[in-house]
C-alpha positions as CSV (number, residue, x, y, z in Angstrom):
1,X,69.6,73.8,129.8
2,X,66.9,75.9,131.4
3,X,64.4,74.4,128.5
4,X,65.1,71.2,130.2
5,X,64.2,72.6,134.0
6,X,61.0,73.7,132.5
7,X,59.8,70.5,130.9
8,X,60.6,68.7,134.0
9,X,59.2,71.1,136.7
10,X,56.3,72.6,134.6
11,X,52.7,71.9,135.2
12,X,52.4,71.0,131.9
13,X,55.7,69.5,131.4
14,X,57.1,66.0,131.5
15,X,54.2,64.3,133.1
16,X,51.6,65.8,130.8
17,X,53.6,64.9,128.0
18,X,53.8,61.1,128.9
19,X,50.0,61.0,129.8
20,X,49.4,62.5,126.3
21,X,52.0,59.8,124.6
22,X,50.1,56.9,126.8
23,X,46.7,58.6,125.4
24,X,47.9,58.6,121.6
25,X,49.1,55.0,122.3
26,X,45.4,53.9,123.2
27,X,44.0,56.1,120.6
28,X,46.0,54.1,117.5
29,X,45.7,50.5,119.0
30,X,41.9,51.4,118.8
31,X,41.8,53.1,115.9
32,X,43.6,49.6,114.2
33,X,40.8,47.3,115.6
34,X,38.3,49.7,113.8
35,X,39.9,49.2,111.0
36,X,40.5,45.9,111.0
37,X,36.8,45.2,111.8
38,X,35.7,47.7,108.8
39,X,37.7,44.8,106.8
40,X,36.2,42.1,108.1
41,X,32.6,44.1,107.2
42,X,33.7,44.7,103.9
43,X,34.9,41.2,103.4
44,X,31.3,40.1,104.6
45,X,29.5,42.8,102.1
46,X,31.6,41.8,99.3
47,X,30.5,37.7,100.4
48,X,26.6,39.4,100.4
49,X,26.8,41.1,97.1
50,X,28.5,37.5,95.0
51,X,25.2,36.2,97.3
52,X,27.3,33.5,99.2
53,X,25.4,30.4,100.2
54,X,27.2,29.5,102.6
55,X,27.4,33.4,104.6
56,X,23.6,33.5,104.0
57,X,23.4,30.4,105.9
58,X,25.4,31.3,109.0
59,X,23.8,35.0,109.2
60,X,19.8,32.8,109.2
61,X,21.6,30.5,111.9
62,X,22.9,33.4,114.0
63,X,19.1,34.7,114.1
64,X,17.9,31.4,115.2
65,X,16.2,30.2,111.7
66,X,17.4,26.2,111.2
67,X,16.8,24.0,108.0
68,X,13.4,22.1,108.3
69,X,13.7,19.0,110.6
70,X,16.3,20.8,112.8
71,X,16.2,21.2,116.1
72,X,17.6,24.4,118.0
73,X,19.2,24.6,121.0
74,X,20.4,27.3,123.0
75,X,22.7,27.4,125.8
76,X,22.6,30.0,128.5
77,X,25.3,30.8,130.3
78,X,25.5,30.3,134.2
79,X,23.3,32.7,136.4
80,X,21.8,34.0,133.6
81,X,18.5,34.7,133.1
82,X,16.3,34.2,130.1
């Protein structure tokens, strides 16, 4: 019964304890998107190392290369500045 008083009344009690609940929360949704992006890298070093044509070909396009003949455009977004 008093144990009860003291976790509700305490400096440290009930509050803390739901800030520290809300904090671990945060903590595991980020630590999931980590690994689900350490996946997706993995996924993309395993497409490197079988030397994927096709993964080759969107990393040169996201660097700006094109295939002779091509033209490249690129689109700025509003208020942007180049």
């Amino acid at each position: 019964m008093a144990s009860t008083g003291i976790l509700l009344l305490a400096p440290d009690g009930l509050p803390a304890l739901r800030k520290r609940d809300g904090e671990l929360r945060a903590f595991k949704e980020n630590l999931l998107q980590k690994a689900r992006h350490n996946r997706e890298l993995a996924e993309e070093v395993r497409r490197l190392a079988a030397k994927d044509p096709e993964l080759f070909e969107a990393l040169a396009r996201r660097q700006g290369y094109a295939r002779p003949g091509e033209t490249v455009y690129s689109f700025r977004e509003r208020g942007e500045r180049p």
